[in-house]
LUMMARVO-952063 format. One record per residue (C-alpha): z, x, y. Coordinates in nm, 2 decimals. Layout:
# residues N
<zz Z xx X yy Y>
...
//
This chain:
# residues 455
<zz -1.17 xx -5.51 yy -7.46>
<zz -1.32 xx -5.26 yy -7.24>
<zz -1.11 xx -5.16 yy -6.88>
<zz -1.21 xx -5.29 yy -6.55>
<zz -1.11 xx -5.12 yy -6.25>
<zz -1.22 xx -5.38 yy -6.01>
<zz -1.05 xx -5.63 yy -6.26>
<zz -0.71 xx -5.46 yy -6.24>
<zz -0.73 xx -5.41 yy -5.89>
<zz -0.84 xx -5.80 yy -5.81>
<zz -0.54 xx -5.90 yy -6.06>
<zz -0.26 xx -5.66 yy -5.87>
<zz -0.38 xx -5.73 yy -5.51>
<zz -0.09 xx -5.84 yy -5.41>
<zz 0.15 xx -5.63 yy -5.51>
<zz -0.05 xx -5.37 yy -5.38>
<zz -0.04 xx -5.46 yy -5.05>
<zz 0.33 xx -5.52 yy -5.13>
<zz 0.36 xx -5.17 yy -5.21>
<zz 0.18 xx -5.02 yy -4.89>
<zz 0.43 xx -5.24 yy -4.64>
<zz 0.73 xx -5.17 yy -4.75>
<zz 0.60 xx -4.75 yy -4.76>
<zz 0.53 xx -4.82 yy -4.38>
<zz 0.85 xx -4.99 yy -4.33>
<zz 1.04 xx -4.74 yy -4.50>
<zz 0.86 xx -4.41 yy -4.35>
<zz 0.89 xx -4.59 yy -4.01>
<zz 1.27 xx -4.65 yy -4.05>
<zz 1.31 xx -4.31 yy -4.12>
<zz 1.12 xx -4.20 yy -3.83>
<zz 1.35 xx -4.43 yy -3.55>
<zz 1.64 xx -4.30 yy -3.76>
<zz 1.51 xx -3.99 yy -3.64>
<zz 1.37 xx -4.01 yy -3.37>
<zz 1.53 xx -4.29 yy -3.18>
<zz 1.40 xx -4.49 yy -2.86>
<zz 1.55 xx -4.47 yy -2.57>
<zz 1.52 xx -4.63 yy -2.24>
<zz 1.51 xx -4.40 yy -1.92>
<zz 1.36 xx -4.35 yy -1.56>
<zz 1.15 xx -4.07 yy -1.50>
<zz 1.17 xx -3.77 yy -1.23>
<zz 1.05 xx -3.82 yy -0.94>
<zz 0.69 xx -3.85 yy -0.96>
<zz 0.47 xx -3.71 yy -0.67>
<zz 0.24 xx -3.99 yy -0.53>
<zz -0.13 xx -3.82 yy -0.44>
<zz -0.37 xx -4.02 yy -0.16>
<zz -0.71 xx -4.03 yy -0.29>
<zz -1.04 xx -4.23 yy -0.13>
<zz -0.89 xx -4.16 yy 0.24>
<zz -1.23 xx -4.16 yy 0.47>
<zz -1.23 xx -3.84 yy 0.69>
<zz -1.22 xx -4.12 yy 1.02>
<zz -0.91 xx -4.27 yy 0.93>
<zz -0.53 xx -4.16 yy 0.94>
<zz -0.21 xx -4.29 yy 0.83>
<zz 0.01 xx -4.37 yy 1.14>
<zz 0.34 xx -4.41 yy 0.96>
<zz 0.52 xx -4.24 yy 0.69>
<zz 0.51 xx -4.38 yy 0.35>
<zz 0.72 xx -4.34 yy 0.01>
<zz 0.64 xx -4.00 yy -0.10>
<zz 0.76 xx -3.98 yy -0.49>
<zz 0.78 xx -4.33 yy -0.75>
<zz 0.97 xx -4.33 yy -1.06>
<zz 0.88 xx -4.50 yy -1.39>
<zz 1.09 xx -4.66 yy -1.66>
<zz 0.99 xx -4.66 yy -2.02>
<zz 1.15 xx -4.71 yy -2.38>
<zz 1.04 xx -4.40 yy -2.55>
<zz 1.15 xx -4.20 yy -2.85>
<zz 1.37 xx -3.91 yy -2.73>
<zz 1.10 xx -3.63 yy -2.82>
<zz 0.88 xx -3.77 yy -2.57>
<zz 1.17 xx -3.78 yy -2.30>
<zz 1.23 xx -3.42 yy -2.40>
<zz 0.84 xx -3.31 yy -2.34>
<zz 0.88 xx -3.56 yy -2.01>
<zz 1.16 xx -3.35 yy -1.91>
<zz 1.03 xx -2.99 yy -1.93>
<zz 0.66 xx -3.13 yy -1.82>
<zz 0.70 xx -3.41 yy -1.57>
<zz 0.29 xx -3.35 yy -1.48>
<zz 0.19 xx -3.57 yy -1.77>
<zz 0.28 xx -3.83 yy -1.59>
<zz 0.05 xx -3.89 yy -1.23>
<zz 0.06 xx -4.17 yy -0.99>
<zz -0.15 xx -4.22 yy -0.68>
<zz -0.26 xx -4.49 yy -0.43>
<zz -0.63 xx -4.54 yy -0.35>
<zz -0.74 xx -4.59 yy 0.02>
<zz -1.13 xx -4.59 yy -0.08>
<zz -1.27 xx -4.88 yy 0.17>
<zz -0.97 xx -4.94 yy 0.37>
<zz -1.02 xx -4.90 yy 0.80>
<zz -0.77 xx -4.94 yy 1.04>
<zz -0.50 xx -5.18 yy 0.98>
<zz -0.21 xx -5.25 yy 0.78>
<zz -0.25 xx -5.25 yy 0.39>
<zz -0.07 xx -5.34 yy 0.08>
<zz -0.21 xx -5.08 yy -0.20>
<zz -0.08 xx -5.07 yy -0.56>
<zz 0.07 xx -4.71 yy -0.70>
<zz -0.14 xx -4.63 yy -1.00>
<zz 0.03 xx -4.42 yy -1.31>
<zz -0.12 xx -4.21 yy -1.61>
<zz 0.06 xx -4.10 yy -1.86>
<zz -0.09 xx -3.84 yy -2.08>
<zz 0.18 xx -3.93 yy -2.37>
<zz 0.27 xx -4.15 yy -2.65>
<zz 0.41 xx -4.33 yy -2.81>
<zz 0.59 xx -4.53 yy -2.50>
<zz 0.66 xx -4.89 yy -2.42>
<zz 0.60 xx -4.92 yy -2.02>
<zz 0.88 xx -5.15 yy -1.85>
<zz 0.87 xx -5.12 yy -1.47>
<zz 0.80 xx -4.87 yy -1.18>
<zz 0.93 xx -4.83 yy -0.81>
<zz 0.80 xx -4.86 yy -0.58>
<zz 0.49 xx -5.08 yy -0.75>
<zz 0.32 xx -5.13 yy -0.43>
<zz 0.30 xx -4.91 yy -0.07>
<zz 0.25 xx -5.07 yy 0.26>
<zz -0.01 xx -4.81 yy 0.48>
<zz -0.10 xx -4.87 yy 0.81>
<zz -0.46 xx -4.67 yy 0.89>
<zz -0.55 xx -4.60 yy 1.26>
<zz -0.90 xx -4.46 yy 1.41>
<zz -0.96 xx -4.08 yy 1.43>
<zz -1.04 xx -3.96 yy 1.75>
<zz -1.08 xx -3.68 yy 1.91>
<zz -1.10 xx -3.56 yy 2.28>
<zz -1.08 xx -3.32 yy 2.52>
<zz -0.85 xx -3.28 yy 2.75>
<zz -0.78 xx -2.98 yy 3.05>
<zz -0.52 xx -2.82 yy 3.08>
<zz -0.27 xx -2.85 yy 3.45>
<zz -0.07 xx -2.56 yy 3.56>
<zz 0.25 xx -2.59 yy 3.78>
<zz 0.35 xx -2.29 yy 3.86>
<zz 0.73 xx -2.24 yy 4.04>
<zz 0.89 xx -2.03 yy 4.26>
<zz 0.74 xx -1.81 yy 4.48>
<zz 0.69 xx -1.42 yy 4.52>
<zz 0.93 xx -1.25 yy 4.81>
<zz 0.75 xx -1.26 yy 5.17>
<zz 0.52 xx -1.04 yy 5.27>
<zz 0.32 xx -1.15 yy 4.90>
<zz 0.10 xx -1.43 yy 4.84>
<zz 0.01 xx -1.58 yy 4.51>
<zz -0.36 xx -1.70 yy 4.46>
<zz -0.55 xx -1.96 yy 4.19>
<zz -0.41 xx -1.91 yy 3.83>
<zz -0.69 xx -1.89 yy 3.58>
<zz -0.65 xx -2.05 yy 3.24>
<zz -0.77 xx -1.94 yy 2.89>
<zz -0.87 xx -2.21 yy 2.77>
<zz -0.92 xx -2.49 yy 3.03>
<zz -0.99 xx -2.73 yy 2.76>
<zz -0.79 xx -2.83 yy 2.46>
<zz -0.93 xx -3.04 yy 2.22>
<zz -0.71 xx -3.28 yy 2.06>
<zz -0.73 xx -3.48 yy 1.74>
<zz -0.48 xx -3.81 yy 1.62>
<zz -0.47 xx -4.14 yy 1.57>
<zz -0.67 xx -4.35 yy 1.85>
<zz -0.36 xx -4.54 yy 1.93>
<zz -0.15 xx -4.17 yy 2.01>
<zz -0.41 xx -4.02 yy 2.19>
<zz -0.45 xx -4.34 yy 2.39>
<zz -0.12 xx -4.28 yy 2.56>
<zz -0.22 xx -3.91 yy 2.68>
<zz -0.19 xx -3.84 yy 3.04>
<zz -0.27 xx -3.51 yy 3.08>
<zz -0.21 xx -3.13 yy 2.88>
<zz 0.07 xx -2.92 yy 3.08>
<zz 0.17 xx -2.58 yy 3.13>
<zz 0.48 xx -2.47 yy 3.32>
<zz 0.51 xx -2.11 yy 3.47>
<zz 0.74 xx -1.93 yy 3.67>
<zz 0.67 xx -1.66 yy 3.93>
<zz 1.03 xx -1.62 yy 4.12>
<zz 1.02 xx -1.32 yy 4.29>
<zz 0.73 xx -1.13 yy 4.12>
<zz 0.56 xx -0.89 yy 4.34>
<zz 0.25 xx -0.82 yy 4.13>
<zz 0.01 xx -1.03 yy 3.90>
<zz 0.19 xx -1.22 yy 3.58>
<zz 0.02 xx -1.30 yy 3.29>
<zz 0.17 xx -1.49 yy 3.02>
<zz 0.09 xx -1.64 yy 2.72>
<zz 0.25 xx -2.05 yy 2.75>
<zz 0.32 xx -2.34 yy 2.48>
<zz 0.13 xx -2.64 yy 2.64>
<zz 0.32 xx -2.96 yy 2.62>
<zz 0.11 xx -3.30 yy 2.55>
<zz 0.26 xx -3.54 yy 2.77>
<zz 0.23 xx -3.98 yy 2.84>
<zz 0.20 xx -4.12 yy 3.18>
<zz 0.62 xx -4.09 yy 3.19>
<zz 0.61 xx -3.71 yy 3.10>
<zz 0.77 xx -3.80 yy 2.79>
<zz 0.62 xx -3.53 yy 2.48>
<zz 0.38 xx -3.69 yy 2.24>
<zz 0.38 xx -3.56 yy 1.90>
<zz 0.20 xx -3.58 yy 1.56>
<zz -0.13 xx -3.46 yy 1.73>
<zz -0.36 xx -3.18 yy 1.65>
<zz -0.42 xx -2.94 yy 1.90>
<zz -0.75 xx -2.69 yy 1.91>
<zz -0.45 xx -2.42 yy 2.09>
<zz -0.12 xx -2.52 yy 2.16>
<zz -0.09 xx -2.18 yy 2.38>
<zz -0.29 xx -2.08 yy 2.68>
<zz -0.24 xx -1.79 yy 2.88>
<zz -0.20 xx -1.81 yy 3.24>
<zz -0.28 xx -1.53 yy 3.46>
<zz -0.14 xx -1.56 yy 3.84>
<zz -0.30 xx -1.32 yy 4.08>
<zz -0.01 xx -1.22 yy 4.36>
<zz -0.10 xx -0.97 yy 4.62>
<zz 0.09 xx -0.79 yy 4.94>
<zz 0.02 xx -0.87 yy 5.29>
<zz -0.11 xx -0.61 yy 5.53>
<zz 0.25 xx -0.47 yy 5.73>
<zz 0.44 xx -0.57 yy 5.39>
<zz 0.65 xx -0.40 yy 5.15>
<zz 0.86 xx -0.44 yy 4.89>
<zz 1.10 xx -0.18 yy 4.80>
<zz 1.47 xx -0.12 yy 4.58>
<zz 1.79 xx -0.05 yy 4.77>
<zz 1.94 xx 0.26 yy 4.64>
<zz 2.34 xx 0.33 yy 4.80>
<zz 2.40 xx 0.64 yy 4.91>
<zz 2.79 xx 0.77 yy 4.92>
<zz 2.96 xx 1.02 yy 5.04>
<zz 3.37 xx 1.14 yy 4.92>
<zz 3.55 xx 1.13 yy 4.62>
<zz 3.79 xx 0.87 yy 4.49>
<zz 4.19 xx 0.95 yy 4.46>
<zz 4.28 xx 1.18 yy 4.23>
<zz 4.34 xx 1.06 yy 3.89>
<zz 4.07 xx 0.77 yy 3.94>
<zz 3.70 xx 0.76 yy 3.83>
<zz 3.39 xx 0.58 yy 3.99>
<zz 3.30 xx 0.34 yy 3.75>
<zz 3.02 xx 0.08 yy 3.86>
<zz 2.83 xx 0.05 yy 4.24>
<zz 2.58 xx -0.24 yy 4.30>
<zz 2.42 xx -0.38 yy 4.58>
<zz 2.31 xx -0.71 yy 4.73>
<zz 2.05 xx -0.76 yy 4.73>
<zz 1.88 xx -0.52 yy 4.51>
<zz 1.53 xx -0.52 yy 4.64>
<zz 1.46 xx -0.59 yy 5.01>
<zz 1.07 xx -0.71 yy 5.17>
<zz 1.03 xx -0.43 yy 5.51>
<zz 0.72 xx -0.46 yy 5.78>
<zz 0.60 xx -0.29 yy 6.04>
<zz 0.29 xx -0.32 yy 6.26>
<zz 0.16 xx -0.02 yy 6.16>
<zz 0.07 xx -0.06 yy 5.79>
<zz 0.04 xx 0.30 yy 5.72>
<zz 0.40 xx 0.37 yy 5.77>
<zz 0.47 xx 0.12 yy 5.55>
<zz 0.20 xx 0.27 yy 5.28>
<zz 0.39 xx 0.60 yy 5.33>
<zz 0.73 xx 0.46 yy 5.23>
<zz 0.83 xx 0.50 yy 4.84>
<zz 0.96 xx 0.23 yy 4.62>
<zz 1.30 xx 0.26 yy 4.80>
<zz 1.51 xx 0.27 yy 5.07>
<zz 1.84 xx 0.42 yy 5.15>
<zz 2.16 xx 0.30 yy 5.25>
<zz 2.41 xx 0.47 yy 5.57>
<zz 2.65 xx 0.66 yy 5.32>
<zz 2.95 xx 0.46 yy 5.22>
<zz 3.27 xx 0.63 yy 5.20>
<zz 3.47 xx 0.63 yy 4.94>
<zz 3.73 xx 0.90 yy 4.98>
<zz 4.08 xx 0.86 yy 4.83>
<zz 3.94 xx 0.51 yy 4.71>
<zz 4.24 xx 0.34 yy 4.41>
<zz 4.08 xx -0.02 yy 4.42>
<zz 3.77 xx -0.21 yy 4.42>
<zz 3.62 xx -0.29 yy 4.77>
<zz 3.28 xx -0.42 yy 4.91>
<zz 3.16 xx -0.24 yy 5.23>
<zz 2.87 xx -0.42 yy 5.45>
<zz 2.68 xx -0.12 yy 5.53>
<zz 2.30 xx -0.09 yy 5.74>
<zz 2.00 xx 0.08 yy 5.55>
<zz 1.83 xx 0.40 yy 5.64>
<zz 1.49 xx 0.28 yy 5.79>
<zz 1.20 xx 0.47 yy 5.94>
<zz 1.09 xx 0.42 yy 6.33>
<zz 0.91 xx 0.09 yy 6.34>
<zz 1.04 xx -0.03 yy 6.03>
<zz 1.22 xx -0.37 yy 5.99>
<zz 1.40 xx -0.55 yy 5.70>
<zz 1.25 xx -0.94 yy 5.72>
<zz 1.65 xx -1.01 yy 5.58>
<zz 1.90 xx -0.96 yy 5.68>
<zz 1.97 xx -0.60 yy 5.80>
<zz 2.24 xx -0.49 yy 5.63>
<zz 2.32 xx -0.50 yy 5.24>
<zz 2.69 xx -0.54 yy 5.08>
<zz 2.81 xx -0.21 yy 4.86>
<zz 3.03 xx -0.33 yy 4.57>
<zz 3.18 xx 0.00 yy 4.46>
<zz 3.42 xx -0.06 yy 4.12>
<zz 3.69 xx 0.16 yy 4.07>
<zz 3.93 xx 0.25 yy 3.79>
<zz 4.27 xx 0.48 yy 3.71>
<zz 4.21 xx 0.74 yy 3.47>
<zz 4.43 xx 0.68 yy 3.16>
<zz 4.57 xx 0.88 yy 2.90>
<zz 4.88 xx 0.86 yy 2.64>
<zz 5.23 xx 0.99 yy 2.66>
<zz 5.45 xx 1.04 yy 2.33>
<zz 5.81 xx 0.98 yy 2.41>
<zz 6.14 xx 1.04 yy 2.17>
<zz 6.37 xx 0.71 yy 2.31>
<zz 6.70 xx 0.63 yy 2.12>
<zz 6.76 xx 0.27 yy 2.01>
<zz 7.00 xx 0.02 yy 2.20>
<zz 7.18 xx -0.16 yy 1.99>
<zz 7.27 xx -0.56 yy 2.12>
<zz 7.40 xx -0.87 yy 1.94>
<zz 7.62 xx -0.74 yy 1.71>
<zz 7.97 xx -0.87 yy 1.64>
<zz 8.27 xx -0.66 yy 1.74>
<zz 8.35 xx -0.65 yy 1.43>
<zz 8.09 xx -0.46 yy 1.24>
<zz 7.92 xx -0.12 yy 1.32>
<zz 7.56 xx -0.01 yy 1.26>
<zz 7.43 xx 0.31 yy 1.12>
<zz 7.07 xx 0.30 yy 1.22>
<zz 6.76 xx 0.56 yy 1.06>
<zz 6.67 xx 0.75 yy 1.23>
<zz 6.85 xx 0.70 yy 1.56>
<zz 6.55 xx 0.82 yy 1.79>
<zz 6.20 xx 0.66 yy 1.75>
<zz 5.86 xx 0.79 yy 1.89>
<zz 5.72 xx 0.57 yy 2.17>
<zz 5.35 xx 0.64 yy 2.21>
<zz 5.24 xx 0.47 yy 2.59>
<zz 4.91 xx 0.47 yy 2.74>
<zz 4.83 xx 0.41 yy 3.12>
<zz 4.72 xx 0.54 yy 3.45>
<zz 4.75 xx 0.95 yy 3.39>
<zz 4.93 xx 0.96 yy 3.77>
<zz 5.17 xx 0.66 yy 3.61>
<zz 5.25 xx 0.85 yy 3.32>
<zz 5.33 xx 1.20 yy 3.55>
<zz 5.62 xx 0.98 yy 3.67>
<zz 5.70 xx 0.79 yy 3.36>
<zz 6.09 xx 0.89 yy 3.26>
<zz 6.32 xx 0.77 yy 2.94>
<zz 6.48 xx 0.51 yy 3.21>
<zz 6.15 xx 0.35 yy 3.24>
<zz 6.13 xx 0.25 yy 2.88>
<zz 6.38 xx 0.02 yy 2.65>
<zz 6.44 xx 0.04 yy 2.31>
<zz 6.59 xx -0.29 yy 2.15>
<zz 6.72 xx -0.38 yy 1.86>
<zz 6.88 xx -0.72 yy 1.80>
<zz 7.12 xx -0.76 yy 1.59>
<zz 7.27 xx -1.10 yy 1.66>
<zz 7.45 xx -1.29 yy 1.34>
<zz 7.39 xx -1.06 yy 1.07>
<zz 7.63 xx -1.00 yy 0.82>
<zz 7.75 xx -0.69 yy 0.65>
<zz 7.39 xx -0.52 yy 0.48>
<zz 7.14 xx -0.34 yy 0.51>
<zz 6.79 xx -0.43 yy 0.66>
<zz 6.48 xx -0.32 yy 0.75>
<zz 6.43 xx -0.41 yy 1.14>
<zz 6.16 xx -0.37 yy 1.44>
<zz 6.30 xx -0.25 yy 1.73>
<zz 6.16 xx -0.42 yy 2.06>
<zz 5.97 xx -0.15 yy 2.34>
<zz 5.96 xx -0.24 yy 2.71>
<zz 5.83 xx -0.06 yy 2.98>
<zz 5.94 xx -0.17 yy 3.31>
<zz 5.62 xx 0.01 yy 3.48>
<zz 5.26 xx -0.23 yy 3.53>
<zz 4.99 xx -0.09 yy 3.39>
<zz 5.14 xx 0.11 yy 3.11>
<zz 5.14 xx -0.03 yy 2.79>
<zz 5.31 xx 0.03 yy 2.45>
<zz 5.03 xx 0.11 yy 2.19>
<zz 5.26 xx 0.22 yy 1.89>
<zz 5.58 xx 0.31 yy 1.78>
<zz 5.66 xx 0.55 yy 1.51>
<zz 5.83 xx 0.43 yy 1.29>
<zz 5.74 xx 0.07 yy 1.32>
<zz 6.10 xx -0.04 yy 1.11>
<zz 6.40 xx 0.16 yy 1.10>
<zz 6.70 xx 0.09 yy 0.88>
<zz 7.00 xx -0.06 yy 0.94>
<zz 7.32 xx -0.06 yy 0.75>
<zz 7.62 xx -0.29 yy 0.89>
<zz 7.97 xx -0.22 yy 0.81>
<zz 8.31 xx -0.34 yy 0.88>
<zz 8.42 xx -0.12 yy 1.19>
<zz 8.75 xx 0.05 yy 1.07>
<zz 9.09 xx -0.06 yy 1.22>
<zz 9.18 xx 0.18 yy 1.50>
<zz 9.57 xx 0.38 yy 1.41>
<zz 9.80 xx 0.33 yy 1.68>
<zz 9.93 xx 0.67 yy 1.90>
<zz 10.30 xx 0.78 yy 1.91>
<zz 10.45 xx 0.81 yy 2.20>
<zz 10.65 xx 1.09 yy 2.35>
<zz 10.99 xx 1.01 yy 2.49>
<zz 11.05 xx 1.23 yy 2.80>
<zz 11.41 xx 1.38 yy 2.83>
<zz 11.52 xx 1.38 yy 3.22>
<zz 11.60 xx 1.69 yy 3.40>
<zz 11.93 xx 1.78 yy 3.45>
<zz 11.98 xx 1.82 yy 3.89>
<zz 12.18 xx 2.14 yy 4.02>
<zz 12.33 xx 2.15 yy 4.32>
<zz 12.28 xx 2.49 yy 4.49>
<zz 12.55 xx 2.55 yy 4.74>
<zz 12.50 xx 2.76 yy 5.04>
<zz 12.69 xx 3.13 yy 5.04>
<zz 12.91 xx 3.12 yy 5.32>
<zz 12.93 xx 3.50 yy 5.36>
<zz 12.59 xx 3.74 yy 5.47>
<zz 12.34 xx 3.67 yy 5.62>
<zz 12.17 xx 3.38 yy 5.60>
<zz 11.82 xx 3.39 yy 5.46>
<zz 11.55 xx 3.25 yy 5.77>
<zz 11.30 xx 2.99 yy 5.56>
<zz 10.96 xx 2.96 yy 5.68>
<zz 10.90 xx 2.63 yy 5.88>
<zz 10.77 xx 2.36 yy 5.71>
<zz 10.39 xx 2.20 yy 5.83>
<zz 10.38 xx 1.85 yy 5.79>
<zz 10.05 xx 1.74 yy 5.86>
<zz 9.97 xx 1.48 yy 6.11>
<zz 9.93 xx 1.13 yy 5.90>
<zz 9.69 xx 0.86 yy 6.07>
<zz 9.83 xx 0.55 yy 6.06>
<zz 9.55 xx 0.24 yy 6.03>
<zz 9.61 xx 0.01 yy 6.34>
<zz 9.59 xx -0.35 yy 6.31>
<zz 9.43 xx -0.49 yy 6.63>
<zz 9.42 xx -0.87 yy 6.66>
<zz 9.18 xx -1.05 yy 6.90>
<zz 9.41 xx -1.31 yy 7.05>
//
């Protein structure tokens, strides 16, 4: 009997489609074993606006990022991992005007295989306004004033329009554009460039508009008056301070003073400054402030006042002074005894030079407490003071000095002498020669204290 092909395959059929599902079971256990799924959420995923119409604008802040779950095998969370872009998500605003919206977010992934189970957020809530756009000019307030004698003119602006862009309910609320400058004692033309603030009818800021220029620049013509003049004070002194003290700072108040005269060209002749009377400040030791008048020309006032105050700083000239001082010893019991090393420590002071001149070993103390210690040695810091203001310690060489602290030794009592008396002789007088004349004896007058009593 001759073989069929057809006939064998009709007659095993079955089995043959036996065979084939339990090769895909099998080849897709071993894959799971393998390659097992897991459930995870994504990174952050970046959410894209597309279909926005160039007339509308979101008003309020919406979720930026949304994050998907999924049951994957862990391959594709590794390839998720190092590439999160194969996964997008984006909301579509294509149609939508002004109002408030409820939009889904729409995901790709660009992977597989994956089972999707959730994402968050699924939907976004958008609120679209109107576009508009205006313009708007811009107000200057300008403060202060320039000294008298000056006068300040019309600012000009650059631009004097802004143009301003936002969402039709913001720019509803704009009152006016605003620049602030100040001109406080200027005596010639300021120009500055100024941040322009949008403000509402409260002068609150508005924000989240777009501005053509948020800075203009200002320029503020000021000019003198005929008669007028501005000019520095500059102090004029005469004398030196006391000896061992420097000049260190002089100032005056005010620093710049307005003049006139009825005859402008002496007051075109003048320089950028006048003089002060010299202030003296011979055998000056101390700070002072001297009121002094100012050095004018015929015809010439001050519109202030007419004199200026002199604040003249003044300061000792100081140097250092290296003294060898020997340490005083307190505290310690009767006891003991201290051998202290070295017994004279260098005492470097710095102060006034005419303070040191004076400065003597009396002056300056050199402590060292020793209050309840026991027999030892130690390593201790003697305490410095100097009984003179204005000089100071700076160092002390050495800082430490050693101490060692013995038992004082018992002190040996002295003998004493036993002192034999003199035996008296009694000299009698010869009664034969002549008797020898003795000189006469001085007794001094003696001053007796006498007691007087008030009765």
């Amino acid at each position: 009997m001759k073989f069929s092909p057809l006939r064998w395959i009709a007659a095993n059929f079955g089995n043959l489609i036996l065979a084939v599902f339990l090769a895909v079971v099998v080849w897709i256990s071993a894959v799971v074993t393998a390659d097992p799924n897991e459930e995870r959420t994504s990174q952050p995923i970046p959410i894209e606006i597309i279909g926005q119409n160039t007339n509308v604008l979101l008003v309020e802040d919406i979720p930026t990022h949304t994050r998907l779950t999924l049951n994957a095998p862990i391959s594709i969370w590794d390839l998720l991992e190092n590439e999160p872009d194969l996964i997008i998500a984006w909301i579509d605003l294509s149609g939508l005007g002004p109002g408030e919206h409820v939009v889904p977010v729409k995901t790709q992934i660009n992977i597989s295989p994956y089972r999707f189970v959730s994402i968050q957020p699924k939907e976004i809530t958008v609120v679209i306004d109107a576009l508009v756009v205006r313009d708007f000019p811009v107000t200057v307030t300008i403060t202060g004033d320039p000294p008298l004698g000056y006068r300040k003119d019309e600012p000009l602006i650059e631009p004097e329009l802004v143009t301003i862009s936002g969402a039709e309910k913001l720019l509803s609320q704009v009152e006016r554009v605003h620049a602030l400058l100040d001109i406080s004692g200027s005596v010639e033309t300021v120009k500055k460039n100024i941040t322009i603030d949008v403000l509402n009818e409260n002068g609150n800021p508005i924000s989240d508009l777009d501005l053509s220029s948020k800075i203009v620049s200002i320029t503020q013509p000021i000019s003198r008056l005929g008669g007028f003049k501005n000019v520095a004070v500059k102090v004029v002194s005469h004398g030196q301070v006391a000896n061992g003290y420097r000049l260190t700072n002089v100032t005056v108040s005010p620093p710049n003073l307005t003049l006139f005269s009825d005859d402008p060209r002496i007051i075109d002749e003048i320089p950028g400054f006048v003089e002060t009377l010299p202030v003296d400040i011979t055998d000056l030791t101390d700070d002072v402030e001297i009121s002094t008048g100012l050095d004018l020309p015929p015809g010439v006032t001050s519109v202030q006042e007419p004199n200026v105050l002199v604040q003249v700083s003044v300061a000792a000239i100081e140097g250092s002074l290296t003294l060898a001082l020997p340490i005083q010893v307190v505290g310690l019991s009767p006891e003991l005894e201290a051998i202290i090393s070295p017994e004279l420590i260098d005492v470097i002071v710095a102060g006034p030079l005419n303070l040191l001149e004076t400065l003597s070993v009396e002056d300056i103390s050199v402590i060292l407490d020793l209050e309840d210690l026991p027999v030892g040695v130690y390593q201790r810091s003697p305490v410095v003071e100097v009984f003179i203001d204005q000089v100071r310690v700076q160092t002390t060489l050495p800082e430490t000095v050693e101490v060692v602290i013995e038992l004082a030794p018992t002190p040996t009592p002295t003998p004493t002498e036993s002192v034999t008396p003199t035996e008296e002789k009694t000299i009698t007088p010869t009664p034969t020669g002549t008797p020898t004349e003795m000189p006469p004896t001085i007794v001094p007058p003696v001053n007796l204290p006498t007691n007087t009593t008030q009765s």
